[in-house]
C-alpha positions in Angstrom: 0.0 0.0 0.0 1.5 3.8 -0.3 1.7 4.5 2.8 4.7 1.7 3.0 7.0 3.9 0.5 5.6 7.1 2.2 9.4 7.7 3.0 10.7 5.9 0.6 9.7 8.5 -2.2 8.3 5.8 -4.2 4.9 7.4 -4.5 3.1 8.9 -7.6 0.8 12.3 -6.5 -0.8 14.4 -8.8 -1.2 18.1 -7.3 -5.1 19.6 -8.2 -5.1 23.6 -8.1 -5.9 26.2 -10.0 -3.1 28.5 -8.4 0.2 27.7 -10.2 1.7 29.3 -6.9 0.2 26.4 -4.5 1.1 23.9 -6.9 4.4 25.0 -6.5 4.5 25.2 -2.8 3.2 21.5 -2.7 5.8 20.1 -5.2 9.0 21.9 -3.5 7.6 20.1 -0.1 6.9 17.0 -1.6 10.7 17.0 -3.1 12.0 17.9 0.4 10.4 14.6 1.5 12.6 13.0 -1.1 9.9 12.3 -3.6 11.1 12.6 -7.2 10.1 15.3 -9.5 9.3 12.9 -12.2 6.5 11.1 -9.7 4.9 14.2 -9.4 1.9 15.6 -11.9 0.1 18.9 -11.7 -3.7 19.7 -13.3 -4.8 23.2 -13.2 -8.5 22.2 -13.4 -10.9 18.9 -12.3 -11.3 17.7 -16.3 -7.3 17.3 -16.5 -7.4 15.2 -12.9 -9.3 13.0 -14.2 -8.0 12.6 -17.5 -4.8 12.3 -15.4 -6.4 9.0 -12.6 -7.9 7.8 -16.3 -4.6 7.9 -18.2 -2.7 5.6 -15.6 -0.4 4.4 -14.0 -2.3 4.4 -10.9 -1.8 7.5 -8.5 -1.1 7.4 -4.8 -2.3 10.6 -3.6 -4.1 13.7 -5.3 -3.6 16.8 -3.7 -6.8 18.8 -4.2 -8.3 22.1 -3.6 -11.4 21.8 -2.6 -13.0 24.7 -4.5 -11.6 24.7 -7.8 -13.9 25.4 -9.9 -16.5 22.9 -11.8 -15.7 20.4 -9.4 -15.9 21.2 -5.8 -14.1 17.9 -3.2 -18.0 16.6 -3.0 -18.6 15.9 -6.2 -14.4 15.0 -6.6 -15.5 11.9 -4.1 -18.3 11.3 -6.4 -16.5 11.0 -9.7 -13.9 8.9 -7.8 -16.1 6.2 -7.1 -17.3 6.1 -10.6 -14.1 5.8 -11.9 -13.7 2.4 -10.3 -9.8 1.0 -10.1 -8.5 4.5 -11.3 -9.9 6.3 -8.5 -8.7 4.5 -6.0 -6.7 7.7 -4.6 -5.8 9.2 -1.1 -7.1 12.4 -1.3 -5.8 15.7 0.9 -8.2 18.7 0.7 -6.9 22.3 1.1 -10.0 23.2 2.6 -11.7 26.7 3.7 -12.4 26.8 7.3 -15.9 27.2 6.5 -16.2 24.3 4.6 -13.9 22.0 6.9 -16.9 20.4 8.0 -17.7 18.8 4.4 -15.3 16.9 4.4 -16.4 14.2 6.9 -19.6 13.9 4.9 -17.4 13.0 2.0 -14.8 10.3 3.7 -17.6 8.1 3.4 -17.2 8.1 0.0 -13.1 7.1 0.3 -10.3 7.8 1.8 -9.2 11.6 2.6 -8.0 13.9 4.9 -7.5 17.7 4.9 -5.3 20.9 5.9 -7.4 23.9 6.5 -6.6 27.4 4.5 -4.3 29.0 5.0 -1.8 26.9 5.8 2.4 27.7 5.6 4.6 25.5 3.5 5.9 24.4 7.1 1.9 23.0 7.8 1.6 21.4 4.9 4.7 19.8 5.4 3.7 18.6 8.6 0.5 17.6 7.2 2.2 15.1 4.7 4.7 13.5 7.1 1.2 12.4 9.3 -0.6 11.4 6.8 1.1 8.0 6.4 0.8 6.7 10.0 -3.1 8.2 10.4 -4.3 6.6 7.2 -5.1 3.0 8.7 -7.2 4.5 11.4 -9.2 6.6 9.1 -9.5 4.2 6.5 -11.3 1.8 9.2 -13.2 4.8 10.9 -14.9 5.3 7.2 -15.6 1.8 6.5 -17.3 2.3 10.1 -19.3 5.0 9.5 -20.8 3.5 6.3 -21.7 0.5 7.8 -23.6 2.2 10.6 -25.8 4.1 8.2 -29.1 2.5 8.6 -33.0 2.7 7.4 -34.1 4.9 4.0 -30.9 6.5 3.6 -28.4 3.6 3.4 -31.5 1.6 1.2 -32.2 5.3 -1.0 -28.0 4.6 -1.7 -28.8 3.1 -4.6 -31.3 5.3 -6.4 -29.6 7.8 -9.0 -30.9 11.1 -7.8 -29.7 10.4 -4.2 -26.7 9.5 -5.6 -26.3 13.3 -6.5 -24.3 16.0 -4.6 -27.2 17.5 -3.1 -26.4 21.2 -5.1 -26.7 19.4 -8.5 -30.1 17.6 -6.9 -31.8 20.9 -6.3 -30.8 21.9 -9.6 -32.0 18.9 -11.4 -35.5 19.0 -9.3 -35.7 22.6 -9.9 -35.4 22.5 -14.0 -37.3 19.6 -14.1 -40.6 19.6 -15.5 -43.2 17.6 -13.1 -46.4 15.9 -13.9 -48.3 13.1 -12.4 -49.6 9.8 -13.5 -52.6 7.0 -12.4 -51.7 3.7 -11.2 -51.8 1.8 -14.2 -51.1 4.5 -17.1 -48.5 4.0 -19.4 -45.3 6.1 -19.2 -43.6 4.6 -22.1 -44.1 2.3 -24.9 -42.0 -0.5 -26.5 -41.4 1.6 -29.7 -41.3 5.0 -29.0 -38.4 7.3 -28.4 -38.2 9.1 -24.8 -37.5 12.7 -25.7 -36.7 13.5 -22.2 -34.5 12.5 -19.3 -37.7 11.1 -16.7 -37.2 10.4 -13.2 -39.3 9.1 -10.6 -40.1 11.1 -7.9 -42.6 9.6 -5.7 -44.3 6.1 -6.6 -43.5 3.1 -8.5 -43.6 1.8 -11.8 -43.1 -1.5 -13.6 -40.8 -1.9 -16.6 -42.6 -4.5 -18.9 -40.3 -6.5 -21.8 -41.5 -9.0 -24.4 -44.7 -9.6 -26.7 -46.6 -11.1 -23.0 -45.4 -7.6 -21.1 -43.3 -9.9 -18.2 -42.9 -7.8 -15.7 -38.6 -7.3 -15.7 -37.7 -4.6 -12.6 -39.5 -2.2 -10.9 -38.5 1.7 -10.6 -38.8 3.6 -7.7 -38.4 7.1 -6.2 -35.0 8.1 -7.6 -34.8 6.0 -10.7 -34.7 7.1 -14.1 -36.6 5.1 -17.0 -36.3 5.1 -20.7 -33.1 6.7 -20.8 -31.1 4.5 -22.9 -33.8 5.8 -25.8 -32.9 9.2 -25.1 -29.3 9.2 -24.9 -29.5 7.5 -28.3 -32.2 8.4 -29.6 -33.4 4.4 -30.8 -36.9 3.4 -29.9 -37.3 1.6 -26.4 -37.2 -1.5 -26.0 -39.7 -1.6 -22.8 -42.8 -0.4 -21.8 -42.9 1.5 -18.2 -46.3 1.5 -16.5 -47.1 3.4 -13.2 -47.3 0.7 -10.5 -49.4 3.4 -8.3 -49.8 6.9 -8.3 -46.7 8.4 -9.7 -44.8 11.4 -9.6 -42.3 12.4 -12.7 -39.5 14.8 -13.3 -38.4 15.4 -16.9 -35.2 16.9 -18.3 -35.8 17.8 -22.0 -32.1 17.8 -24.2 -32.0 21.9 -23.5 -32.7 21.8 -20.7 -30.4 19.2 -19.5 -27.9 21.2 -21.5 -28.7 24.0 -18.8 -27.6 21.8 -16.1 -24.4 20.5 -17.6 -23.5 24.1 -18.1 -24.3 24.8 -14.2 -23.4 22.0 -12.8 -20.7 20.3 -15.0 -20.0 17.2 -12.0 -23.6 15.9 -13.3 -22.0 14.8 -16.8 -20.0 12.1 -14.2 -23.0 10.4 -13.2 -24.5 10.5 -16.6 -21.7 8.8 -18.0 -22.6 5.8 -14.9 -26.1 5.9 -15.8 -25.5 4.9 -18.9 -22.8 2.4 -18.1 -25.4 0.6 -16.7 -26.4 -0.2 -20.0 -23.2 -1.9 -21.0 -23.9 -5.5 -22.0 -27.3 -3.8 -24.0 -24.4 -1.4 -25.7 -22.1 -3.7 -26.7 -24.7 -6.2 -27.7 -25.5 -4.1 -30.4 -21.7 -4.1 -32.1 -22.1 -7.9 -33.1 -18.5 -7.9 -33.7 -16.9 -6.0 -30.5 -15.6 -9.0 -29.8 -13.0 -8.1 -31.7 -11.1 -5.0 -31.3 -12.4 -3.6 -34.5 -16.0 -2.6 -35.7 -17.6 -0.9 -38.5 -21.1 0.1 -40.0 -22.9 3.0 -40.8 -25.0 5.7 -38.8 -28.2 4.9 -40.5 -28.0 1.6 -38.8 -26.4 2.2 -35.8 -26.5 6.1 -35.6 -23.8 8.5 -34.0 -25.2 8.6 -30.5 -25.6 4.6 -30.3 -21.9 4.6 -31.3 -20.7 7.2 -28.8 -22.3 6.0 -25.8 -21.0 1.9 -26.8 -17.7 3.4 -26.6 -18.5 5.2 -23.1 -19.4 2.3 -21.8 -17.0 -0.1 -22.7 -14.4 2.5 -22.2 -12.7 2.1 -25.5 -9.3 3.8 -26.3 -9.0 4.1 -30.6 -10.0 6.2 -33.6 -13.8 6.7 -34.8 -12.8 7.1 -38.3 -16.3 8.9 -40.1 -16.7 9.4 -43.7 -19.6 11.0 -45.5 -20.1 11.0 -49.6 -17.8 14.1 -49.3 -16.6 15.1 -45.5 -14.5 12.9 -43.6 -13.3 12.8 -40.3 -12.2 10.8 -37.0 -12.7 11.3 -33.0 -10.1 10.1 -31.1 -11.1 8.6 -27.4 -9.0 7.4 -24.1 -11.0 5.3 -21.6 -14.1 6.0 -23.4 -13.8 9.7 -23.6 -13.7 11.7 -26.7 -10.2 13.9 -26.9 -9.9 15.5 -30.0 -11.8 15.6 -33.3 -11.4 16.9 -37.1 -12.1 16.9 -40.1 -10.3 18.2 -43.4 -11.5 21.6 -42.4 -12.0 21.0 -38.7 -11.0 20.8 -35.7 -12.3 20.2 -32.0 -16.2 21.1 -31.2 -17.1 22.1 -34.5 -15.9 18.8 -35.9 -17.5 16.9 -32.9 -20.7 18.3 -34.2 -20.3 18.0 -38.0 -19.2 14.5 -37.8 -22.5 13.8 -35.6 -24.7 15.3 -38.5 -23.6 12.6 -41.0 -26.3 10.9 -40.9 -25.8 7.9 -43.8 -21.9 8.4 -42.9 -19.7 4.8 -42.9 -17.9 4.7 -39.3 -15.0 1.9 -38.7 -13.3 2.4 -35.1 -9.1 1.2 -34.8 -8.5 0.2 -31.2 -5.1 2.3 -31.6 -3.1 4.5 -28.9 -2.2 7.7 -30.2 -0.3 10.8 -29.1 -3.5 13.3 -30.3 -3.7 17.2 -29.1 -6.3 17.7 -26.7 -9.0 19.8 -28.7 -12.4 18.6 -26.5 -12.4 20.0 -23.3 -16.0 18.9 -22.4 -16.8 15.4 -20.6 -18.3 13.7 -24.0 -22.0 13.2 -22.8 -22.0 16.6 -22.8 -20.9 17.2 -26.0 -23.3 14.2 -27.2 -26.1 16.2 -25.7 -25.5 19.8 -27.4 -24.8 17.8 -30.2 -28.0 16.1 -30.2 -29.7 19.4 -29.6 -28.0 20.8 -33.1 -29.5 18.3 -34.9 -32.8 18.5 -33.2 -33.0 22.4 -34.1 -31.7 21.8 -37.5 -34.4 19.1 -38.3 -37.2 21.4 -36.8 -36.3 24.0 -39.1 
């Protein structure tokens, strides 16, 4: 474990702060500890963190400060989880003293610590030189504390909207459009594309597959339904009935797009709601057994292929061409890096390559030293690109 090499400078820690000044402090006191300069990495925003836990090798400690921007340490403990082996980080919060108290909340969802602001080079140092022989002892007082959560709120655990920092909650619940349903009325029918992102609220419904309607799962307060026909737009493959009385809340695509732009976390846990949908994904690439698949977008369109990727977390080239465009995405772990075309590059290419509609795709399975030219996490950039073509075809 790291805390065996803590003096041993064989650790890897990637420093998390928007000021280049405290990203300086923290690397000349890790390199008095005898760490090397070479084990050490430095993001100036939350997007090039995790790009940096996704890239690998595996980190031993991120150095984070708790309010840089588009990411606060809540939702950082969030998106840790969800990036499963790669998260797996000790995490030390420079933290506010007004917000000290957060971070308790969020140990249950991993290991961290924090040093309050502002802090000398000399307390930080300190800091670091404890951190090894105190990690143990919190490490079991977390698994502790989320054992001993009992009743609604350790059961609601599992339900997407509590899985929410509770900001990007209100937000959601906020936006969100409500309406009500009868027991027994149908919320969605094998066949029919969901145009919105529809949660339950209050209630339950049943989600009915097959010619006979078998009853396959039930939804309950804080689970979405039909969203694997929204994210790709394909007609769904299930009928959802309301069990009882039901309450809904629906996202439409702009205004989803509003709470990506607000809250820019929730693309995280969109990109787990719809890895929940793996095996369904990658059922529809017959030949993904291999590392190589082609086909067209009129068959499998361009938001079918994006989110298979996502969710099998492929690392390649989309190669895209039209009868007289063509162009390529390039994607690590499932995320979408750069794109272009012959008279394109980044967003703008994202976007044109997604309006191809008859376009032939083939993807490489191919590592690649690409410039970065997409700065957004790619479900967002599927959804304003699914917006574009929306407005175009209403037009």
């Amino acid at each position: 474990m790291w805390w065996e090499g803590w003096h041993k400078g064989t650790m890897r820690i990637l420093l998390a702060d928007d000021s280049k000044a405290m990203r300086i402090l923290f690397r000349e006191v890790f390199q008095k500890l005898g760490h090397s300069s070479a084990d050490i990495l430095e993001s100036a925003d939350w997007r090039g963190s995790l790009a940096a836990l996704r890239a690998g090798p595996a980190f031993d400690l991120l150095v984070y400060d708790w309010e840089l921007p588009g990411m606060d340490g809540s939702d950082l403990m969030w998106a840790l989880k969800e990036l499963g082996p790669a998260g797996k980080v000790m995490v030390l919060f420079s933290v506010p003293r007004l917000q000290r108290h957060l971070v308790a909340h969020s140990a249950r969802q991993g290991p961290c610590d924090f040093i309050e602001k502002p802090f000398t080079p000399e307390g930080f140092q300190a800091k670091v030189r404890g951190l090894g022989s105190s990690f143990e002892a919190k490490a079991r007082e977390s698994s502790r504390q989320i054992k001993a959560v009992k009743g609604p709120e350790a059961q609601a655990g599992a339900r997407f909207l509590s899985q929410l920092p509770e900001n990007v909650r209100e937000d959601l619940i906020k936006l969100a459009t409500p309406t009500f349903h009868e027991a027994g009325s149908t919320l969605l029918r094998a066949g029919e594309v969901c145009g919105a992102l529809r949660f339950i609220t209050e209630g339950e419904a049943e989600i009915l597959q097959g010619a006979a309607g078998r009853v396959a799962r039930v939804v309950e307060q804080g689970d979405p339904f039909g969203e694997l026909s929204f994210m790709t737009l394909q007609p769904s493959a299930e009928t959802v009935r309301a069990r009882t009385r039901v309450e809904t809340a629906s996202l439409s695509k702009k205004t989803l797009s509003d709470l990506l732009r607000k809250q820019p976390a929730m693309a995280i846990h969109l990109s787990a709601l719809m890895g929940r949908h793996q095996k369904t994904m990658t059922a529809r690439a017959t030949t993904l057994e291999h590392s190589d698949f082609k086909g067209t977008f009129d068959t499998m369109p361009f938001a079918d292929v994006m989110q298979m990727l996502m969710a099998t977390k492929k690392t390649g080239i989309l190669g895209v061409r039209s009868d007289s465009d063509r162009g390529a995405i390039y994607l690590v772990h499932g995320e979408a890096m750069h794109a272009w075309t012959d008279e394109l590059k980044g967003e703008t290419a994202f976007f044109a390559v997604a309006g191809w509609g008859k376009a032939k795709f083939a993807f490489t399975s191919i590592e690649r030293d690409e410039p970065r030219t997409l700065m957004e996490p790619t479900i967002t950039l599927l959804m304003k690109a699914m917006r574009r073509l929306e407005q175009k075809a209403s037009r």
